[in-house]
Backbone as CSV, one residue per row, in Angstrom:
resi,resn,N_x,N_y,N_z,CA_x,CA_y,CA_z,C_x,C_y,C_z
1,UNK,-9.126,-26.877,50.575,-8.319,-25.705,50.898,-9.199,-24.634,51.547
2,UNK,-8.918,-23.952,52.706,-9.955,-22.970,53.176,-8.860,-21.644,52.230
3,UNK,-10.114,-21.132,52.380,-9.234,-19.542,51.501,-9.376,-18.292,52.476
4,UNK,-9.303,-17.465,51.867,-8.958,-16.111,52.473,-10.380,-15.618,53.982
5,UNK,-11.686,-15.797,53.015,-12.587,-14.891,53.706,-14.077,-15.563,52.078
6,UNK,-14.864,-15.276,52.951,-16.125,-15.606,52.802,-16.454,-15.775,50.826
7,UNK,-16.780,-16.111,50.204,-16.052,-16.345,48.669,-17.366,-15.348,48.075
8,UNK,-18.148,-14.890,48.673,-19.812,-13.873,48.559,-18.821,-12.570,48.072
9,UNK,-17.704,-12.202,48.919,-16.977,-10.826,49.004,-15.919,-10.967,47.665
10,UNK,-15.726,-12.247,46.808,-14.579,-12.224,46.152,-14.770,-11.307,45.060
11,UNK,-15.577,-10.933,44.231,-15.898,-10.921,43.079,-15.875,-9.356,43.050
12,UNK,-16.300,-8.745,44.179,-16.230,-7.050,44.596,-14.795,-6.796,44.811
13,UNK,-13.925,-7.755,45.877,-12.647,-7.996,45.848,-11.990,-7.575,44.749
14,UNK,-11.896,-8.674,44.260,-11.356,-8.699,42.832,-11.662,-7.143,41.768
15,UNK,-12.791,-6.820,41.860,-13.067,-5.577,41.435,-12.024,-4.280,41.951
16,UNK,-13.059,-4.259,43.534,-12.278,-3.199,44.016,-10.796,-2.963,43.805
17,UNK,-9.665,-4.362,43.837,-8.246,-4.322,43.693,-8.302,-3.857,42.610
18,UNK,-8.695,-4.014,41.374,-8.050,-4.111,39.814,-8.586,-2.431,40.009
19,UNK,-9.390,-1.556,40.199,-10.154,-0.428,40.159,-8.674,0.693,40.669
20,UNK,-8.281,-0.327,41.842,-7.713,0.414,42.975,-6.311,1.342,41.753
21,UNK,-6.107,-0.394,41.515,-4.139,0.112,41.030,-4.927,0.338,39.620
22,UNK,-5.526,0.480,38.672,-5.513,1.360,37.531,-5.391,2.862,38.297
23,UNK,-6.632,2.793,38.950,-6.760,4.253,39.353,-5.185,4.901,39.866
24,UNK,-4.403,4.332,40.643,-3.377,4.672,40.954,-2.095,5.334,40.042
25,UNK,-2.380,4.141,39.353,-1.118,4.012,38.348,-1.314,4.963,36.953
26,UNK,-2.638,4.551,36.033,-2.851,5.675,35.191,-3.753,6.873,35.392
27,UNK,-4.091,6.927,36.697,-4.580,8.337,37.022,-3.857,9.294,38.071
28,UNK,-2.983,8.494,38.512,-2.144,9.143,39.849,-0.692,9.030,39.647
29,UNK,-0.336,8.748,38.448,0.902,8.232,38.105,1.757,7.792,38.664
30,UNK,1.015,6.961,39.871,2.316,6.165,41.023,2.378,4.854,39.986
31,UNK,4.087,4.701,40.537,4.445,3.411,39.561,3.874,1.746,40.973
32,UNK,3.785,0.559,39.637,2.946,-0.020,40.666,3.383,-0.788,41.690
33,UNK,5.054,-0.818,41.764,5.665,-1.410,42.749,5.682,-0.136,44.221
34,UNK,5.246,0.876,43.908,5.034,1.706,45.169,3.555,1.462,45.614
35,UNK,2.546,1.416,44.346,1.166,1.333,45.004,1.197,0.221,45.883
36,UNK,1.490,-0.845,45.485,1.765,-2.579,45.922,2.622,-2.137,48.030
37,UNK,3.507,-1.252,47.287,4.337,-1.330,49.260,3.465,-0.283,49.804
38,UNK,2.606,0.634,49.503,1.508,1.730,50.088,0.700,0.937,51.028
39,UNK,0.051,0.384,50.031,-1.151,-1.170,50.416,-0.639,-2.060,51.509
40,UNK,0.342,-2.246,51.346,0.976,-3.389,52.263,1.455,-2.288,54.003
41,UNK,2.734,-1.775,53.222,2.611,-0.826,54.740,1.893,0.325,55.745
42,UNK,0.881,0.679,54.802,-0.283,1.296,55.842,-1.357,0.206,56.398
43,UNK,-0.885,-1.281,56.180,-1.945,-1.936,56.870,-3.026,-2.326,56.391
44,UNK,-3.430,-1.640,55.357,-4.877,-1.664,54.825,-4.780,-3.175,54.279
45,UNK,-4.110,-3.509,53.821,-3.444,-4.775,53.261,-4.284,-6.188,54.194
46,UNK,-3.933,-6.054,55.292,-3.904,-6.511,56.076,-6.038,-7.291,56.797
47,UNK,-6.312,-5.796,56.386,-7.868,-5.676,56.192,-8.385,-6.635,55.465
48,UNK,-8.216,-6.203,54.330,-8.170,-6.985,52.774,-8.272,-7.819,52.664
49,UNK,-6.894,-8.455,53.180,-6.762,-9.906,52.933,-7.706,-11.019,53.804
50,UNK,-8.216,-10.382,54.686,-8.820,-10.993,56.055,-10.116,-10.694,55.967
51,UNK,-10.820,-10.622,54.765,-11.791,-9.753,54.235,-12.963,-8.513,54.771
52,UNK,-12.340,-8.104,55.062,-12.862,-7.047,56.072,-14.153,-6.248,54.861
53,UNK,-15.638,-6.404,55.144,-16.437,-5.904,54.284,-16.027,-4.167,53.822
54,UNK,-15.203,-3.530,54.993,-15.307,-1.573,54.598,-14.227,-1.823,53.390
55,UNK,-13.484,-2.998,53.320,-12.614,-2.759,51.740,-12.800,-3.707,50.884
56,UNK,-13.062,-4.899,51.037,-13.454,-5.612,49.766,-14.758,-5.464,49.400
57,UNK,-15.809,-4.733,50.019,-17.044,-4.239,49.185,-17.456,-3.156,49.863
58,UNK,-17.287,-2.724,50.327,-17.566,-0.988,50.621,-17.181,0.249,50.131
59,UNK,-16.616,0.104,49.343,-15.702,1.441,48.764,-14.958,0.903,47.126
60,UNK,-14.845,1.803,46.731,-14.642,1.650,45.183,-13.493,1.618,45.250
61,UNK,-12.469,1.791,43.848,-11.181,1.340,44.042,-10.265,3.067,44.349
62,UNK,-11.300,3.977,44.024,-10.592,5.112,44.235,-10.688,5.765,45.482
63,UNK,-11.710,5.135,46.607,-11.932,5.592,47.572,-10.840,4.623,48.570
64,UNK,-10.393,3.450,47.378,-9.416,2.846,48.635,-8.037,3.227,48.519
65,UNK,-7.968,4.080,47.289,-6.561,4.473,46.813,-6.383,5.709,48.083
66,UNK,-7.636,6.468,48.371,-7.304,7.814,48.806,-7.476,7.326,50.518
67,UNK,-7.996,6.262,50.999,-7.666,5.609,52.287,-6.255,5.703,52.154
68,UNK,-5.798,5.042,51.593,-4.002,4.262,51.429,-3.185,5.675,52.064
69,UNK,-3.287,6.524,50.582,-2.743,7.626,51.238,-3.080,8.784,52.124
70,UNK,-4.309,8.696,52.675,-4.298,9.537,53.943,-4.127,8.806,55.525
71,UNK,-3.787,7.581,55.416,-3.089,6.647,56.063,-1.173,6.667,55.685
72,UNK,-0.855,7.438,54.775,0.125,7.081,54.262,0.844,8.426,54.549
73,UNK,-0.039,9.675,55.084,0.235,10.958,55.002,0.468,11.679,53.952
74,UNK,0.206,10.745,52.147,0.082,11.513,51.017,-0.520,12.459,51.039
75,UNK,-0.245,13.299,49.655,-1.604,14.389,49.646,-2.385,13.592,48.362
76,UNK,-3.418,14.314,48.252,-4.684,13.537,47.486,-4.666,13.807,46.261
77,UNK,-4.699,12.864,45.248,-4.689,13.263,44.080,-5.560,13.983,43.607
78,UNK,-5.303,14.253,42.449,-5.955,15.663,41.743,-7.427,14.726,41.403
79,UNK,-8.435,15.450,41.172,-10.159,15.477,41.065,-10.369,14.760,39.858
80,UNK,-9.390,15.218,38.699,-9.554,14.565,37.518,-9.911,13.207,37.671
81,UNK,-10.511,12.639,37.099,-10.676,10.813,36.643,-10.872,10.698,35.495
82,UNK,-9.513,9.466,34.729,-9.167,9.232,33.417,-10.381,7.660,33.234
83,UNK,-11.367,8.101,32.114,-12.322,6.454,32.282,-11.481,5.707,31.106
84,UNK,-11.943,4.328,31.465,-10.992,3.404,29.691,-12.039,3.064,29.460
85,UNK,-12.092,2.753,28.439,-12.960,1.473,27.392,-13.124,0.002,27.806
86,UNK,-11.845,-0.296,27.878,-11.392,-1.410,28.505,-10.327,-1.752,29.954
87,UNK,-10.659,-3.049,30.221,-9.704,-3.014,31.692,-8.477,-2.912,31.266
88,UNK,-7.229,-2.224,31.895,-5.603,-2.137,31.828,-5.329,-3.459,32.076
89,UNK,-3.671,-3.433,31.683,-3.266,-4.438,32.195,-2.907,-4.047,33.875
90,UNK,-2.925,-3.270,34.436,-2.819,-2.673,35.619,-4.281,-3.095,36.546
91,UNK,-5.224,-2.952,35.894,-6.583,-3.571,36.653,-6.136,-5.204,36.731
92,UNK,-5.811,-5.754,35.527,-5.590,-6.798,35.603,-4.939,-7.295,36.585
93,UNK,-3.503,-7.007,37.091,-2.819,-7.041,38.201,-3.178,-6.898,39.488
94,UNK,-3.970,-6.132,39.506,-4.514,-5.987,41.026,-5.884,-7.209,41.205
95,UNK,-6.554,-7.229,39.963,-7.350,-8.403,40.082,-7.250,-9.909,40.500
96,UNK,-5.802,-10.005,39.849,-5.357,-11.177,39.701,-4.641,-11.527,41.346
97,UNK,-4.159,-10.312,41.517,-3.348,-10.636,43.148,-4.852,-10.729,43.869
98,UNK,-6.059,-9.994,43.854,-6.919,-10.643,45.005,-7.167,-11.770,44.963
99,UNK,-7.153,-12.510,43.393,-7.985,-13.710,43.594,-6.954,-14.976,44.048
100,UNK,-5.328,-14.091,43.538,-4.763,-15.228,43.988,-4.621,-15.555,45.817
101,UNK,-4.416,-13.729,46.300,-4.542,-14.071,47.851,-5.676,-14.856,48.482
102,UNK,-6.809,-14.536,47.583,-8.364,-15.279,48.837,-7.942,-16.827,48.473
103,UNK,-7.232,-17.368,47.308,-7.296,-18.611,46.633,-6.219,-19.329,47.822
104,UNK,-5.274,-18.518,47.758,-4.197,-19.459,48.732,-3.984,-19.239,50.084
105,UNK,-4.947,-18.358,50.189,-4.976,-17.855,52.137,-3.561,-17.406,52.680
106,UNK,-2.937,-16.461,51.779,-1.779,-15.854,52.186,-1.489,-14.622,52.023
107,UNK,-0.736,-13.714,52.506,-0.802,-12.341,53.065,0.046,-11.422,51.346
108,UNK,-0.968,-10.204,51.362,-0.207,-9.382,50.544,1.493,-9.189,50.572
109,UNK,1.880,-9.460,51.754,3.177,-8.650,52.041,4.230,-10.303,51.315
110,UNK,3.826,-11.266,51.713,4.295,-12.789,51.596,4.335,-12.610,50.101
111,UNK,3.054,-12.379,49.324,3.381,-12.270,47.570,4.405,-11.549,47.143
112,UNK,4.097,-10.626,47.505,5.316,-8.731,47.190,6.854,-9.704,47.478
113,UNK,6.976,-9.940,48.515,8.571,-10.486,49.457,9.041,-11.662,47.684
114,UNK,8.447,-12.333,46.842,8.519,-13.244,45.886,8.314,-12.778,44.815
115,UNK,7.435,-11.693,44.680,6.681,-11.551,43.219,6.204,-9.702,43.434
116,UNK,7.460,-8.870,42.499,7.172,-7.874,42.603,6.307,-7.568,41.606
117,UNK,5.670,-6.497,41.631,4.597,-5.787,41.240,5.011,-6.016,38.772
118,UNK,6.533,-5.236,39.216,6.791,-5.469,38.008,6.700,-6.609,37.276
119,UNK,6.941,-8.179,37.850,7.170,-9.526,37.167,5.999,-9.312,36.988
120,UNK,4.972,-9.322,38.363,3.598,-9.326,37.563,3.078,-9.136,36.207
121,UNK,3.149,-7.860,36.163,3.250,-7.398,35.193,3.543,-7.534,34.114
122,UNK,4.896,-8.661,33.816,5.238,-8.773,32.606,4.286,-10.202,32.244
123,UNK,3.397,-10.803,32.816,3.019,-12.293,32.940,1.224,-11.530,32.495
124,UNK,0.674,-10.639,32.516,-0.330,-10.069,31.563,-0.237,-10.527,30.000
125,UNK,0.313,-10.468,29.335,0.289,-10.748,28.167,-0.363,-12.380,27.761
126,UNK,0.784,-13.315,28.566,0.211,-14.580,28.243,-0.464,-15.074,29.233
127,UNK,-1.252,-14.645,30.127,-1.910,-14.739,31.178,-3.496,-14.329,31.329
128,UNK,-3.518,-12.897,30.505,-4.664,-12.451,30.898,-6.155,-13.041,30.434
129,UNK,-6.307,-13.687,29.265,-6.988,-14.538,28.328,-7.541,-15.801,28.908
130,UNK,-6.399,-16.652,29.936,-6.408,-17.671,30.655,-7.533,-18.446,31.656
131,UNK,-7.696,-19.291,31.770,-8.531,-19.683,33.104,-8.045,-19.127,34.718
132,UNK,-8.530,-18.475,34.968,-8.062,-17.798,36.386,-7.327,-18.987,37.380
133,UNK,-8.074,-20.172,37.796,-7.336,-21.176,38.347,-5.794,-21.421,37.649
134,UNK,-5.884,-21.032,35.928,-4.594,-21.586,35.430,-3.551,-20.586,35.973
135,UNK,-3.943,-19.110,35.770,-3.161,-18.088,35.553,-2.870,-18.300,36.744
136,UNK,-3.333,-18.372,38.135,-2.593,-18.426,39.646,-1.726,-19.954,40.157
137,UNK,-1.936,-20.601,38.956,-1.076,-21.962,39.133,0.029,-21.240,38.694
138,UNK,0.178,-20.800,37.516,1.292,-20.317,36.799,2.503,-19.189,37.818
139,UNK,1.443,-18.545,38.060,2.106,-17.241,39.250,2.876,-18.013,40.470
140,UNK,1.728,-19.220,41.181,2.280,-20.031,42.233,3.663,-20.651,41.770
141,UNK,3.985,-21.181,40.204,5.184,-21.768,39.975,6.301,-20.587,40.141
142,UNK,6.074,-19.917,39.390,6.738,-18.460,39.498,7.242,-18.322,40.824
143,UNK,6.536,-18.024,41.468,6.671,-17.206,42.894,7.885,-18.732,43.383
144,UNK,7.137,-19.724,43.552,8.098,-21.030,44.215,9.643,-21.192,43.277
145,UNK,9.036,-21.749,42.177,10.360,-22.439,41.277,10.146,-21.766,40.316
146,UNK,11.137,-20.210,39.705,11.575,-19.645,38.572,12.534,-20.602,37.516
147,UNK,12.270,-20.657,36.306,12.902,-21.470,35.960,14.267,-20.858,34.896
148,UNK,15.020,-21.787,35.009,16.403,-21.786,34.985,16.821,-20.491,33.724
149,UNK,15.993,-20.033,32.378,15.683,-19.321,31.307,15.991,-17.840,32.381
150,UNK,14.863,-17.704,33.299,14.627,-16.601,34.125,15.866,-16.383,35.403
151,UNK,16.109,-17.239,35.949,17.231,-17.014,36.752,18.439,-16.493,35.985
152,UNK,18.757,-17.195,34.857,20.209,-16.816,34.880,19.907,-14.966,33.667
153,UNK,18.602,-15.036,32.940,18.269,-13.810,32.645,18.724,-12.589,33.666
154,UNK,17.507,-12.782,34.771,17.298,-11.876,35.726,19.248,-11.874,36.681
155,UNK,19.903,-12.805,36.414,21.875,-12.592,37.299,22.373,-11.963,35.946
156,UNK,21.921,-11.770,34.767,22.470,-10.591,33.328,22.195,-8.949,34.030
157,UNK,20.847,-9.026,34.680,20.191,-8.083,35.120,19.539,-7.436,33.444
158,UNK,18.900,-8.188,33.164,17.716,-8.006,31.338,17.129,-7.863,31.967
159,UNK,16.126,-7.526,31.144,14.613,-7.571,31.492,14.589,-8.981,30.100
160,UNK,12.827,-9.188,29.967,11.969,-10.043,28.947,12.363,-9.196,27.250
161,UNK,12.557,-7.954,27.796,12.502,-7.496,26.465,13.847,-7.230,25.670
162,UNK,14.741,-6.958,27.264,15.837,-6.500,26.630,16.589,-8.093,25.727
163,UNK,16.657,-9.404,26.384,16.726,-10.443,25.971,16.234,-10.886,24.837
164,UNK,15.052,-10.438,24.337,14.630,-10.681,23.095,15.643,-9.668,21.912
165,UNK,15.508,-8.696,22.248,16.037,-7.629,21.500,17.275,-8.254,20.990
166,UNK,18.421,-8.301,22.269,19.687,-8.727,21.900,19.609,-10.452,21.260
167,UNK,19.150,-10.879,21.845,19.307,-12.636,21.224,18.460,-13.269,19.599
168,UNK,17.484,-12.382,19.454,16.436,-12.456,18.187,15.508,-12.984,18.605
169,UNK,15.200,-14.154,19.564,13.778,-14.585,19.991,13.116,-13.918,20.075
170,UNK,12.060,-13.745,19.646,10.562,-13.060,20.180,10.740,-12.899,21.980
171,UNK,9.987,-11.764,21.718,9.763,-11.951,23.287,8.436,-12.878,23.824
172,UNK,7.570,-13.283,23.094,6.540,-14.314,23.303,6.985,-15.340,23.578
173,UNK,7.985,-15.599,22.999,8.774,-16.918,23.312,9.218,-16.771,24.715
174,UNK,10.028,-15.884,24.388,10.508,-16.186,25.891,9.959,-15.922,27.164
175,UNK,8.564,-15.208,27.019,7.389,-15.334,27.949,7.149,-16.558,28.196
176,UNK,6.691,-17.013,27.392,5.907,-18.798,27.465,7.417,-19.564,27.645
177,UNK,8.136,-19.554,27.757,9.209,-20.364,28.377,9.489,-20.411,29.533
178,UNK,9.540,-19.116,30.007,9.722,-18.367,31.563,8.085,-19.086,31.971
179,UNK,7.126,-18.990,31.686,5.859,-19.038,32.434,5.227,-20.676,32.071
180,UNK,6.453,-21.547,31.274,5.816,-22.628,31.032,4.932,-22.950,30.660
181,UNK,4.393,-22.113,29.457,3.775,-22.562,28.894,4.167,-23.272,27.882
182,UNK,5.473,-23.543,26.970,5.911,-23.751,26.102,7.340,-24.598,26.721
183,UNK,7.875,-25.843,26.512,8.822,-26.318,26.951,10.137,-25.486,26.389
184,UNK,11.246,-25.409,26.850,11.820,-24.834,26.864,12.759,-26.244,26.129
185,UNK,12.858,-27.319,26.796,13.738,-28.377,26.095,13.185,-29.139,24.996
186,UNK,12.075,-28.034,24.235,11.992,-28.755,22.935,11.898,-27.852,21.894
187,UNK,12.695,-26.426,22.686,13.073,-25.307,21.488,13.515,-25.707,20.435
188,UNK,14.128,-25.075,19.413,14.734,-25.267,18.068,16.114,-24.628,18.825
189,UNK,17.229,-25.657,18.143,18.676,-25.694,18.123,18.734,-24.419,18.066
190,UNK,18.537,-23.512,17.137,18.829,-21.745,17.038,18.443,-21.234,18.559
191,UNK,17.477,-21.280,18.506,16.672,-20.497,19.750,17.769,-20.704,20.939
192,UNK,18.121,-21.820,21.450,18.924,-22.137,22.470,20.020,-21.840,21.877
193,UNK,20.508,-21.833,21.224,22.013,-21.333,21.392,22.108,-19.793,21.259
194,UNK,21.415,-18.848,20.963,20.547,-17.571,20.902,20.834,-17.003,21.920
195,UNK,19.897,-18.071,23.005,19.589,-17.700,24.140,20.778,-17.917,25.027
196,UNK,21.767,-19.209,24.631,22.285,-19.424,25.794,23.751,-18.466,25.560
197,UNK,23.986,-17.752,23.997,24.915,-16.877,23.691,24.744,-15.691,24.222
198,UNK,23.661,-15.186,24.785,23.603,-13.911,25.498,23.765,-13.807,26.964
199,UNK,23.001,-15.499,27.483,22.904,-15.447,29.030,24.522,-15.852,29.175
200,UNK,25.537,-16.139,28.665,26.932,-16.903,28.815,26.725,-18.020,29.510
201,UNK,25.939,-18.477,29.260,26.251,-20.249,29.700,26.073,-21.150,28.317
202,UNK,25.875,-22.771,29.207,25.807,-23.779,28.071,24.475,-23.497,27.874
203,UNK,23.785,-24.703,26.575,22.465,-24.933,26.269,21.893,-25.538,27.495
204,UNK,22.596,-26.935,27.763,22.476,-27.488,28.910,21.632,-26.838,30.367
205,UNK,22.250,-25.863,30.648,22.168,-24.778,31.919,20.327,-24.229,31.794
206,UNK,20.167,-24.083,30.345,18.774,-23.649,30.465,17.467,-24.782,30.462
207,UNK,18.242,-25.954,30.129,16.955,-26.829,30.112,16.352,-27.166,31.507
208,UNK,15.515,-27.216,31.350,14.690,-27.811,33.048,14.310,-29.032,33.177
C-alpha cells in the first residue's frame, strides 16, 4: 500500500493533529465537527494530507489552529492555554484521523463526507487502548459497512447513549456491537429483544 507522504513526518503528524483539535476544542471552545470543516475548507487540509513539512512538523498544534483561522478570517483566540495531565479524548481524535489518512492515502474531506467528527468520537472509549492498525480497521468498517444495530439506531435519530438509557443495555455493549467488537448474533435473548423493542423492528433485522 503506498500511504500518504514520507512515514519520517508521521509521528509529528500524528502529534501536531491530536495538539491541534484539543487545543481547539478545550481551549477555544469550538465544537469538533466545526474544527474538522475549518481544516478541511481553508485548504490547510489539503497540505496535510500531502505532507507538506510547514504542517506536519513545523508548527505545533496551536500554531496550526491559529493558521486555520486567520485563513478562515476568525479572530484569534484568547492567550490563555489550558495544559492536561493527560491526552483528551479530543487529542485522541485528531491523532487517530492522521494516522488513519497517511495509512490509507485518502483526503481529509473523503473521511468527514462518511465519518463525522462526532461518531468519531463516540469510538474513543473502546478504541483508544487498541493497536492503532486495529483501531483504523475498525473506523475503515465503520466508515464502509455500519452495521445493521447502528443504522436502524441512527433512522430513531438516538444517539449510543440515548439507546442505552431507554433499552437497559449498557452502553459498552452497544459500543462493541456497533464497532464489532463483540458479535451482536450471540447476544443474550434479553439484550435483543431490548434492543430490538426500542429500534421497532424484529430481532432478526439486527443480526448481521
Amino acid at each position: 500500500m503506498i500511504h500518504a507522504y514520507n512515514e519520517l513526518y508521521l509521528n509529528k503528524a500524528m502529534h501536531t493533529l491530536g495538539d491541534m483539535f484539543q487545543y481547539a476544542i478545550c481551549n477555544c471552545r469550538y465544537k469538533g465537527n466545526e474544527v474538522l470543516d475549518l481544516f478541511i475548507n481553508t485548504k490547510i487540509a489539503v497540505f496535510f494530507e500531502s505532507g507538506d513539512p510547514k504542517y506536519v512538523a513545523g508548527c505545533s498544534g496551536q500554531e496550526l489552529f491559529c493558521d486555520i483561522l486567520k485563513k478562515a478570517n476568525k479572530p484569534y483566540p484568547p492567550a490563555t492555554l489550558r495544559f492536561f495531565l493527560n491526552k483528551t479524548p479530543e487529542y485522541w481524535c485528531g491523532w487517530i484521523l492522521a494516522y488513519y489518512q497517511w495509512f490509507y492515502n485518502t483526503s481529509f474531506k473523503e473521511i468527514q463526507q462518511k465519518l463525522k467528527y462526532n461518531e468519531l468520537y463516540e469510538l474513543y472509549p473502546t478504541l483508544h487502548e487498541v493497536d492503532m492498525t486495529k483501531a483504523i480497521e475498525v473506523i475503515r468498517k465503520r466508515i464502509s459497512i455500519p452495521t445493521k444495530l447502528q443504522t436502524f439506531r441512527k433512522s430513531k435519530g438516538l444517539s449510543q447513549a440515548q439507546l442505552a438509557l431507554l433499552s437497559g443495555v449498557s452502553l459498552r455493549s452497544i459500543q462493541m456491537y456497533e464497532q464489532r467488537f463483540k458479535d451482536i448474533n450471540k447476544a443474550s435473548g434479553d439484550t435483543l429483544r431490548a434492543l430490538a423493542k426500542i429500534l421497532l423492528c424484529s430481532i432478526e433485522e439486527i443480526f448481521e
